[in-house]
KOLBABA-595047 format. One record per residue: x, y, z of N, C-alpha, C in turn. Coordinates in pm, whole numbers, padded with zeros to 5 digits, always signed. Atoms other than C-alpha are relative to their C-alpha. Layout:
# residues N
XYZXYZXYZ...
//
This chain:
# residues 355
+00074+00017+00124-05463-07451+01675-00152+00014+00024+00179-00002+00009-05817-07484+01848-00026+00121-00019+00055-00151-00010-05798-07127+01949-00011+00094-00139-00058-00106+00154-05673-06988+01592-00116-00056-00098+00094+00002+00057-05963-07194+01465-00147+00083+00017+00154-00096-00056-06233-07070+01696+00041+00183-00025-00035-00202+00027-06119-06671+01635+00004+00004-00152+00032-00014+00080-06132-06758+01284-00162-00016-00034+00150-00032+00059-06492-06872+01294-00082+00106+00052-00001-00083-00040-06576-06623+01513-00044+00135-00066-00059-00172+00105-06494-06336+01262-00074-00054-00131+00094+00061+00117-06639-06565+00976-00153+00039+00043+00105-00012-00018-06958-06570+01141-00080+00150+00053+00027-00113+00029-06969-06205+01235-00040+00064-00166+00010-00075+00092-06903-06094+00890-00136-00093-00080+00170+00022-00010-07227-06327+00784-00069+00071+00004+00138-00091-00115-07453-06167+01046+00000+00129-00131+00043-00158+00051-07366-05824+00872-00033+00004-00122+00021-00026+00141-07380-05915+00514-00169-00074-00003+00134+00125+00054-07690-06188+00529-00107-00017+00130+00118+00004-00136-07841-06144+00909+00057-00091+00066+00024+00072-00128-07859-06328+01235-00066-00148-00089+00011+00120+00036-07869-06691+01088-00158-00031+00041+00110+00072-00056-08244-06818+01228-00059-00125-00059+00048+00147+00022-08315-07123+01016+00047-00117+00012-00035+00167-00122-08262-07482+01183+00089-00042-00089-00138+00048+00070-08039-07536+00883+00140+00036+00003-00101-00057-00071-07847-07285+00926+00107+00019+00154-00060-00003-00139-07815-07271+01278+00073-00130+00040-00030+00191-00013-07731-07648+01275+00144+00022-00058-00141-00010+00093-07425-07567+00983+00094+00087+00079-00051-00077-00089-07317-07269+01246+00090-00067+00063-00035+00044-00177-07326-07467+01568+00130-00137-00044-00138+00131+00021-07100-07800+01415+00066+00061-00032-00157-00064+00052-06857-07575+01244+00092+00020+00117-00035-00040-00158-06818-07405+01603+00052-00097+00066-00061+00113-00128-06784-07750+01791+00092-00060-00079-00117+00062+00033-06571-07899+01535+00128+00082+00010-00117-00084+00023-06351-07613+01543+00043+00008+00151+00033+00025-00184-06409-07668+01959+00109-00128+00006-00054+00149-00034-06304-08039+01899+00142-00031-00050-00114+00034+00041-05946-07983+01761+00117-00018+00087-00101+00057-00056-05673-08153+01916-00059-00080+00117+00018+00081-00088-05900-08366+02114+00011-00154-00098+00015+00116+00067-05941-08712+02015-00080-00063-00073+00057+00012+00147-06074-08867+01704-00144-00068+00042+00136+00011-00021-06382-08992+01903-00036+00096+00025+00135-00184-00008-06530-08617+01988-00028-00005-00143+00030+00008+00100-06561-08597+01636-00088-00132-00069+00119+00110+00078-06741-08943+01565-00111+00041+00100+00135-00052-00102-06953-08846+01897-00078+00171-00016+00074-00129+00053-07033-08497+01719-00121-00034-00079+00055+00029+00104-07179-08652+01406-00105-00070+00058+00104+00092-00045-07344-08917+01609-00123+00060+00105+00085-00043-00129-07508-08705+01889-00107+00127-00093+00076-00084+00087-07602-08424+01622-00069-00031-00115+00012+00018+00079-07684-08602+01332-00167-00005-00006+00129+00034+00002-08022-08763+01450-00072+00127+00035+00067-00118-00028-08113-08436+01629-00029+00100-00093+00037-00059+00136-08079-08215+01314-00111-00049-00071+00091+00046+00126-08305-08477+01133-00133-00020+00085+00116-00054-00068-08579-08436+01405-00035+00119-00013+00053-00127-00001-08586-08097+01396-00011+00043-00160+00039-00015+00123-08599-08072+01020-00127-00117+00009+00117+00056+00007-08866-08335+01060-00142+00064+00017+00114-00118-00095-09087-08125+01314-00027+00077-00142+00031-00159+00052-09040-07804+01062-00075-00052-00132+00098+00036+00078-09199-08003+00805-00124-00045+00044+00158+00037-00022-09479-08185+00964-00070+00084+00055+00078-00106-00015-09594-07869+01092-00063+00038-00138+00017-00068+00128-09646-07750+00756-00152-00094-00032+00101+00078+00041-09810-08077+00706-00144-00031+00123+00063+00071-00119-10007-08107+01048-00175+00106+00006+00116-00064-00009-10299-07797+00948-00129-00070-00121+00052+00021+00110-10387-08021+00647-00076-00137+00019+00023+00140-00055-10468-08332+00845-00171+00006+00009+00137-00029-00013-10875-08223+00850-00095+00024+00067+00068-00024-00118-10950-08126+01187-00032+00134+00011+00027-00182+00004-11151-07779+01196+00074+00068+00102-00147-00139-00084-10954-07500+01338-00106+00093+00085+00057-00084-00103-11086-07350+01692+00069+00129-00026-00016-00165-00081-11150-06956+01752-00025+00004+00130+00044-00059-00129-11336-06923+02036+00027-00104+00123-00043+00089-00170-11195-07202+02355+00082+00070+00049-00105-00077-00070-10892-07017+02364-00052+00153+00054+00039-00154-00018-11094-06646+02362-00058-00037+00084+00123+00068-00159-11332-06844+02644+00102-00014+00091-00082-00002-00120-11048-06933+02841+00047+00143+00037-00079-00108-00007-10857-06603+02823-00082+00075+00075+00064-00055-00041-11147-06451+02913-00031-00018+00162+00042+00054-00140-11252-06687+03231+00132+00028+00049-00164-00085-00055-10856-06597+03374+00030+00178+00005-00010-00128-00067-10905-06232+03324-00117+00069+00018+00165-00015-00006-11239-06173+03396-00060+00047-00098+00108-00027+00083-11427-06119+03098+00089+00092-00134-00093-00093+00081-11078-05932+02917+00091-00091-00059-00088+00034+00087-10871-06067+02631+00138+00088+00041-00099-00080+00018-10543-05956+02698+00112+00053-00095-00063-00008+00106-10415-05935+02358-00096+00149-00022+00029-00088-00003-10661-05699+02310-00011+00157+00037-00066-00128-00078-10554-05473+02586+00082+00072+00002-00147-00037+00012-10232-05469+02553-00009+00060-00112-00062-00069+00132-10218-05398+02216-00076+00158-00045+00045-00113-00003-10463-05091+02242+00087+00124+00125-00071-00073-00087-10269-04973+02549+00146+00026-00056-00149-00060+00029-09870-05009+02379-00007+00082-00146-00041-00056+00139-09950-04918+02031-00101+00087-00049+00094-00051+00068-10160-04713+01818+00035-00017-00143+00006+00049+00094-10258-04847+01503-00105+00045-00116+00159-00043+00100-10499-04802+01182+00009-00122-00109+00018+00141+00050-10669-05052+00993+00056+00028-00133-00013+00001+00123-10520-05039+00625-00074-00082-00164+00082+00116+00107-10775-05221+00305+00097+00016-00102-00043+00042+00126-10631-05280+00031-00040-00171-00131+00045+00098+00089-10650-05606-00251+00120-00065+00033-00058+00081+00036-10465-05900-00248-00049-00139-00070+00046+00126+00124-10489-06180-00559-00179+00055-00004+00074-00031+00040-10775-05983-00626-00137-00015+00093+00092-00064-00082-10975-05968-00289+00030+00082+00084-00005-00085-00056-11012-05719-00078+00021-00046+00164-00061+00104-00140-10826-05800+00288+00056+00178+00072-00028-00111-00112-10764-05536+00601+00129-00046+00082-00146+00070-00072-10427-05530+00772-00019+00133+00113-00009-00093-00120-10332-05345+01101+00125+00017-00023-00090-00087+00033-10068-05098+01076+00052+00107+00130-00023-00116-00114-09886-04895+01366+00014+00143-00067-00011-00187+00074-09857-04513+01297+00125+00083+00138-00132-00068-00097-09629-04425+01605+00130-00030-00022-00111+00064+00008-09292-04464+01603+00074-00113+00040-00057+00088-00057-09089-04762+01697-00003+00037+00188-00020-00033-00108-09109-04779+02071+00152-00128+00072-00133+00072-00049-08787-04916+02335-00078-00188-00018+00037+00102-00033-09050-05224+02402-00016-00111-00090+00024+00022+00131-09092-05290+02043+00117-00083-00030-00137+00033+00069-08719-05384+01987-00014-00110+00112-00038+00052-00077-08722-05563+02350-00033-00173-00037+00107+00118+00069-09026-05806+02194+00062-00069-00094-00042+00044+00156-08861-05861+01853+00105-00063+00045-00119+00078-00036-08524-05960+01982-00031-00151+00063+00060+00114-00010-08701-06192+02236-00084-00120-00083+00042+00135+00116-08879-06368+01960+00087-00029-00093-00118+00051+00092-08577-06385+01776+00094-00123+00094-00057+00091-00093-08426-06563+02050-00029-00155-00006+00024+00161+00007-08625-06867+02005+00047-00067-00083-00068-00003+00081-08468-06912+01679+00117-00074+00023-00162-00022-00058-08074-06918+01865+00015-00112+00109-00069+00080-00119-08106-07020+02232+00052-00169-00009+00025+00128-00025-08242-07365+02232+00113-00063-00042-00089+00065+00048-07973-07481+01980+00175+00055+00068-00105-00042-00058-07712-07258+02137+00060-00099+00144+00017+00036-00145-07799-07394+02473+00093-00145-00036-00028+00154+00030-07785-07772+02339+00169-00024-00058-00134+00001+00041-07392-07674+02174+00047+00009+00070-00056-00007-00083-07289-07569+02472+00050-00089+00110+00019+00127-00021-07423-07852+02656+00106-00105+00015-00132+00080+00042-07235-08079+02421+00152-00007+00044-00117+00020-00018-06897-07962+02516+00014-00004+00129-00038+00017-00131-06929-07922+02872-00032-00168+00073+00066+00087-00032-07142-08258+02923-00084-00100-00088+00072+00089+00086-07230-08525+02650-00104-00063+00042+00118+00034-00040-07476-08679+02901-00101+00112+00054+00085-00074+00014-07630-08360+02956-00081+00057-00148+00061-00092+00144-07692-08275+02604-00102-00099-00027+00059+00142+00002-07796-08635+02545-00205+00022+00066+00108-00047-00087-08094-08521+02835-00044+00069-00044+00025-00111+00047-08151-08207+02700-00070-00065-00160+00096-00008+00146-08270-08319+02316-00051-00114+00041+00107+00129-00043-08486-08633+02490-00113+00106+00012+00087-00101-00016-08667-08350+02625-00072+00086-00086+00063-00134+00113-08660-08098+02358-00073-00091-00129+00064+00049+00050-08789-08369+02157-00089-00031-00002+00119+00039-00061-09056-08518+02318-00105+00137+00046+00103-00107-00006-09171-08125+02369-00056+00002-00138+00041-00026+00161-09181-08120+01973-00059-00053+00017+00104+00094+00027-09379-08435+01949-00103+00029+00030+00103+00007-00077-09616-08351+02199-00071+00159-00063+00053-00071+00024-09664-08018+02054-00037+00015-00167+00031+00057+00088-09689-08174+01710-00142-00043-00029+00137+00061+00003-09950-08388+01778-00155+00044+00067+00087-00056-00025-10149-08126+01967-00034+00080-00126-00005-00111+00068-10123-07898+01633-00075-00094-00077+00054+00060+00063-10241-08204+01436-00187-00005+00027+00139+00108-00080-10585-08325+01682-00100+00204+00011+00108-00136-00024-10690-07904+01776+00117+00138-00077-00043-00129+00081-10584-07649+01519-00073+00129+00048+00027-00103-00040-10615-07333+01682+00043+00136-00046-00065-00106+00079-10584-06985+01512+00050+00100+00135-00041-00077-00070-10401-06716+01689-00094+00133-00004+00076-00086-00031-10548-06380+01815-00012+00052-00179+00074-00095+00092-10490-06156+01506-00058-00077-00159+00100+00100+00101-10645-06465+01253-00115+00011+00051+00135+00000-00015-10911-06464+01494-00097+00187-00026+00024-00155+00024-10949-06052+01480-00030-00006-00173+00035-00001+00176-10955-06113+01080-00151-00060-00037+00106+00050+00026-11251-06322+01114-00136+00040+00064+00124-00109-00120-11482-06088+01391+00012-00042+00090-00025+00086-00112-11362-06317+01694+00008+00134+00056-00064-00116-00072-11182-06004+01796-00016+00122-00015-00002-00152+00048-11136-05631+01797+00071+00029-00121-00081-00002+00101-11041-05573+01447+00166+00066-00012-00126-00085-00048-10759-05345+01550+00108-00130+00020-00103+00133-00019-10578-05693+01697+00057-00033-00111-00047+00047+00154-10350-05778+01428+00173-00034+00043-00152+00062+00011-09961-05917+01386+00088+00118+00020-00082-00110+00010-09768-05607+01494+00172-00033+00034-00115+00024-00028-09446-05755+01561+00097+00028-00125-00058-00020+00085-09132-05711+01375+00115+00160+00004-00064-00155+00065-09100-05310+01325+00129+00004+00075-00173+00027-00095-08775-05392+01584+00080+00011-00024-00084+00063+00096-08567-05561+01356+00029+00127-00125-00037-00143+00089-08610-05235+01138+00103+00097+00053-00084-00074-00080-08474-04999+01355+00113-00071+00048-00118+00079-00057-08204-05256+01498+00095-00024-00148-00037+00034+00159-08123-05267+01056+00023-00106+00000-00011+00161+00000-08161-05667+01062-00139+00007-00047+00108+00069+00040-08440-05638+00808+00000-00111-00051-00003+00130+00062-08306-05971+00666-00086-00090+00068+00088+00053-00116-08450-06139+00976-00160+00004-00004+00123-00015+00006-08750-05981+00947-00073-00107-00142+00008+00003+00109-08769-06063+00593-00044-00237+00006-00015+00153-00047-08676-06490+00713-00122-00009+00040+00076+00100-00091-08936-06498+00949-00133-00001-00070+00142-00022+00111-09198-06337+00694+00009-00156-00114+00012+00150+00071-09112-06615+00431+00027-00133+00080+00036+00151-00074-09103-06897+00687-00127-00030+00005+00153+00034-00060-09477-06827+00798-00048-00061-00118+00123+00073+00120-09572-06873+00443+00006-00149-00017-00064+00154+00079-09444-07225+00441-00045-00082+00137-00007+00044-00093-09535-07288+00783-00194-00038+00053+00151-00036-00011-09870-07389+01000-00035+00149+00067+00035-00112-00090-10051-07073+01098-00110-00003+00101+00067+00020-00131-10299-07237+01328+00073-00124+00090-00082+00106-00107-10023-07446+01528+00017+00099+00129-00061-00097-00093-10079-07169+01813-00044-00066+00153-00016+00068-00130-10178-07430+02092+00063-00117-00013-00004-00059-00071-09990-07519+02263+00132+00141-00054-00105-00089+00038-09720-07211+02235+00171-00055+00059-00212+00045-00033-09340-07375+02213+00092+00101-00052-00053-00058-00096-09214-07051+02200+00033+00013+00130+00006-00024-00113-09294-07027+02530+00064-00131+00046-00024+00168-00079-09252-07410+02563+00154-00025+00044-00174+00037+00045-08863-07418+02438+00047+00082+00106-00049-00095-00060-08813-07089+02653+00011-00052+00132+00038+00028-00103-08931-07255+02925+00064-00145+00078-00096+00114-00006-08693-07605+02897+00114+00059-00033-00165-00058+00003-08392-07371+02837+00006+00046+00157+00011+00013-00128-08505-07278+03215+00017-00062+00060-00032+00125-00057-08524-07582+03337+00143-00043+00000-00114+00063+00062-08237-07685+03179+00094+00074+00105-00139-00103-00006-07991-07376+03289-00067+00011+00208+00018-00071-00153-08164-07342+03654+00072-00064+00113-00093+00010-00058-07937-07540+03851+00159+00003-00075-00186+00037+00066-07614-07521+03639+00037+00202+00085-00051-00176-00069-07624-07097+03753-00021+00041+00167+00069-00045-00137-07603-06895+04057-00100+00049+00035+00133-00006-00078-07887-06837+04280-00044+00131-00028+00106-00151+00012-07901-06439+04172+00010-00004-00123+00083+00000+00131-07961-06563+03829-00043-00099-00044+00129+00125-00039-08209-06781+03908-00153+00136-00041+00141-00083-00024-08484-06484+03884+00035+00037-00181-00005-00020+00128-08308-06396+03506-00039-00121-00086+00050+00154+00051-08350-06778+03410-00122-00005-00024+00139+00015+00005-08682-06743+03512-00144+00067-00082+00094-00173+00074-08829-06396+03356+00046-00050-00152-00045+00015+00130-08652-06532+03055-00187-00050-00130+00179+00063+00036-09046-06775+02966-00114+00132+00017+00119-00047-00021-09229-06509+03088+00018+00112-00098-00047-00065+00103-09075-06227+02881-00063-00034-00159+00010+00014+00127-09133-06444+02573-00149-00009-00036+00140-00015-00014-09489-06490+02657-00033+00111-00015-00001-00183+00068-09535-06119+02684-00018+00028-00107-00020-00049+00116-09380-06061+02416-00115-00075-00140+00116+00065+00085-09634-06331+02217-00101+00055-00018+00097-00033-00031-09905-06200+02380-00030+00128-00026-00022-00134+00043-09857-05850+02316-00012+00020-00171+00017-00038+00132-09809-05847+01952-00079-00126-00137+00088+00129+00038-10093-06113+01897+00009-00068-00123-00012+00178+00016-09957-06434+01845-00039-00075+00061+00032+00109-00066-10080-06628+02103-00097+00078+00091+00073-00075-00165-10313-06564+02402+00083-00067+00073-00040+00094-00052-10244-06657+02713+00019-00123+00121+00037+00127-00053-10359-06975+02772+00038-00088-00064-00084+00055+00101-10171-07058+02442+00140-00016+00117-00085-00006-00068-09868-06973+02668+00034-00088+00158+00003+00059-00113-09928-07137+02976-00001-00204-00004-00017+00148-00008-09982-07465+02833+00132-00057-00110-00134+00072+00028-09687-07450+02649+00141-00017+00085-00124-00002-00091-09480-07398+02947-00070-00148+00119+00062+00121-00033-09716-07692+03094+00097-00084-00039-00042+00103+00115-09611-07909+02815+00147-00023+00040-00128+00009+00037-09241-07836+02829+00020-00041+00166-00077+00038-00104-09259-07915+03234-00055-00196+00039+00028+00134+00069-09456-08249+03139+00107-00102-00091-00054+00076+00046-09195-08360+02909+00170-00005+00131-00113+00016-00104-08912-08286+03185-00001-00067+00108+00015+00043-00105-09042-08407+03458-00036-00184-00060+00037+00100+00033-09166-08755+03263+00138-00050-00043-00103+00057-00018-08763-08801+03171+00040+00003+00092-00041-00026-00149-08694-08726+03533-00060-00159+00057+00009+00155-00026-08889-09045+03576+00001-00122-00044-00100+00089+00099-08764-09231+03315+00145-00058-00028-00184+00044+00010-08400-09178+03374-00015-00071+00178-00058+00063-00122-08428-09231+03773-00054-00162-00016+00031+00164+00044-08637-09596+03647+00113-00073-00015-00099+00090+00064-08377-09683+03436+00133+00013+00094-00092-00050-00078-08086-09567+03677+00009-00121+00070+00063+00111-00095-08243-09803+03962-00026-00119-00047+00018+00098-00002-08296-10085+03749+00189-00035-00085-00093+00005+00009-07942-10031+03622+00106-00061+00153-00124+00000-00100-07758-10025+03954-00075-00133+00071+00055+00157-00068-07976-10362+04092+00067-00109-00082-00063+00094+00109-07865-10547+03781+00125+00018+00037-00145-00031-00007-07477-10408+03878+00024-00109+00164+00014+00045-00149-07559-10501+04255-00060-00155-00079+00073+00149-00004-07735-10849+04175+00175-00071-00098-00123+00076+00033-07384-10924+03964+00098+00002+00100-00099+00000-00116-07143-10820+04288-00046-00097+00072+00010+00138-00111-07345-11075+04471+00053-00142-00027-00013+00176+00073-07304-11356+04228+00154+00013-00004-00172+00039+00010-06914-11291+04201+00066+00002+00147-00056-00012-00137-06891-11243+04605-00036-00149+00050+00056+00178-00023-07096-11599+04635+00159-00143-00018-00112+00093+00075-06758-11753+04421+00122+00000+00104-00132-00011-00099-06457-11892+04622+00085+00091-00081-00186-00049+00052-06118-11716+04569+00023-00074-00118-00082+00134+00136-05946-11870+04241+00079-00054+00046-00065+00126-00076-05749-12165+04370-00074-00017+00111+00010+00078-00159-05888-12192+04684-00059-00147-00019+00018+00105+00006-05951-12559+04739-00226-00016+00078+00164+00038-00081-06358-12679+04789-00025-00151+00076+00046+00160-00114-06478-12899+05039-00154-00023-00037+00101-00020-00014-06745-13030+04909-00055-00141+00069+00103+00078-00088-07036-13245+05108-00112-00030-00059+00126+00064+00085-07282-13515+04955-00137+00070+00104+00142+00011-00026-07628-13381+04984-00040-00106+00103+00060+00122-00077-07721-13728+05127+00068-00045+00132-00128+00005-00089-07443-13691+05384-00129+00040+00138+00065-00056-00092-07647-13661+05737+00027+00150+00048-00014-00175+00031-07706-13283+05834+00104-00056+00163-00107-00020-00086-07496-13373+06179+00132+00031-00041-00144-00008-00014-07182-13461+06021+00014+00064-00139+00001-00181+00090-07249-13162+05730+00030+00129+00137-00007-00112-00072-07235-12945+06039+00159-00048+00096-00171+00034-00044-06894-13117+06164+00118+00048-00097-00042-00066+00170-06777-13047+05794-00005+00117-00005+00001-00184-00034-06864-12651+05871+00107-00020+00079-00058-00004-00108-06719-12687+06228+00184+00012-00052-00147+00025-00006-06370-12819+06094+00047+00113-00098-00037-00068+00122-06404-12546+05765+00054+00100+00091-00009-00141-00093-06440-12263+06062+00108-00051+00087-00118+00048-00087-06176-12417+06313+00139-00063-00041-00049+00055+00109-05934-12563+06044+00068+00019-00099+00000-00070+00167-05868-12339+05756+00129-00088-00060-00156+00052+00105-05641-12506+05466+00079+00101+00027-00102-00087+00027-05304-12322+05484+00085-00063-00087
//
């Protein structure tokens, strides 16, 4: 029955994809991934199913939390940096933006004017054709979308205390990259290119991928997300961050010759950020910071609690090893009893034994 369920959703969720797209919103992907594990959890026992609801429930309502207080976190009244991140980028490649580079070196573009709500606004526009690298980028940023929650379903069925680990983490990356989005609102390259920071040319070229791959629905999602979303939450970068705790996460569970794919996986997505300016990257680096900050700080949180677990376990084996046998008979000896004939009272316990 499990199997005849899972090959039915399977085929359900294909025919989706083709009519409506590659699922990418946290609601969706959330309604996906439980269908999947409940359809996972049949013919086990009626606790996998209360430990579904219970292990997923709160996590869903964090991550719908996050996707709102972003929204709400550019409105909080802290002016929005251009130039620390273009200062750093710069001091790391000597005196070169690499958003800038890149994107004059893969693409060729032209500025387009036109009006919108009745002012006049410049957009950047490619004129070449789709290139292979183009699709490689788009997919990878579609990815962020999928893995993380993929990762965390998977998790679930192989290891409830790994999953458990896994959204401590992926949480505490949100928070932390929450409350950086709140305190330093930072615009991304082609906001700062809109304003003269940059080479006007720099601009949002991502996407055209998803065209050619015919998954403009996707495209279409991620366009009406931004509008709803912050657009200066670009330090630190949890793309990179999430990409970079699905690493962590997966780097000892695989073998050692895909240990180097685990790894290219963060850097890839960076790239790919960096390239079709979304982020610089120094945006990137401290979101893979961030995400080894929140791993390494449950790493010393769980071995704490571990160690003060197994002393408390150990400090009870002592107190029940202290206790005679049940029945055994006690000899006991007044305090006020002289310590000689307390030590005759040993003597006869050790030379003596009741039988």
């Amino acid at each position: 029955m499990r199997w005849v369920a899972l090959g039915t959703y399977a085929v359900v969720l294909f025919l989706w994809c083709m009519e409506y797209g590659v699922p990418i919103g946290h609601d969706y992907v959330f309604v996906w991934i439980i269908i999947g594990l409940a359809c996972a959890s049949i013919g086990r026992t009626w606790k996998s199913m209360v430990h579904l609801l219970v292990d997923w429930g709160p996590f869903l309502l964090v991550v719908i939390a996050y996707d709102l207080s972003r929204g709400w976190a550019d409105s909080a009244g802290f002016p929005v940096h251009f130039t620390p991140q273009i200062d750093a980028d710069k001091v790391l490649f000597f005196g070169h933006v690499p958003t800038e580079w890149l994107e004059r070196s893969l693409y060729r573009t032209d500025l387009v004017v036109g009006l919108s709500n009745g002012h006049l606004t410049t957009a950047v526009r490619p004129t070449a054709p789709v290139q292979w690298f183009e699709v490689v980028f788009d997919l990878t940023y579609l990815s962020h979308y999928l893995v993380s929650f993929i990762l965390a379903g998977v998790l679930w069925v192989k290891s409830r205390a790994r999953f458990q680990a896994y959204v401590r983490r992926f949480t505490t990356l949100s928070a932390l990259g929450f409350l950086t989005y709140v305190v330093f609102p930072a615009a991304p390259p082609w906001m700062a290119a809109q304003q003269g920071f940059l080479d006007p040319t720099v601009g949002r070229i991502g996407g055209r991928g998803f065209g050619w791959l015919h998954l403009h629905v996707v495209r279409n999602m991620i366009d009406t997300g931004t509008t709803t979303t912050n657009l200066v939450a670009a330090i630190p970068s949890l793309h990179a961050g999430f990409a970079t705790l699905v690493a962590i996460t997966l780097w000892r569970s695989v073998p050692r010759w895909c240990r180097p794919v685990v790894a290219f996986y963060p850097v890839l997505m960076g790239l790919s950020l960096v390239a079709t300016g979304e982020h610089y990257v120094v945006d990137i680096l401290l979101g893979v910071g961030y995400a080894f900050v929140a791993h390494f700080s449950w790493n010393y949180i769980e071995r704490w609690w571990q160690r003060r677990k197994d002393a408390r376990a150990s400090d009870g084996r002592e107190v029940r090893g202290a206790e005679p046998p049940g029945g055994a008979p006690r000899l006991l000896v007044d305090p006020a009893c002289p310590a000689d004939q307390r030590e005759g009272v040993s003597a006869v316990r050790r030379t003596a034994p009741f039988s």
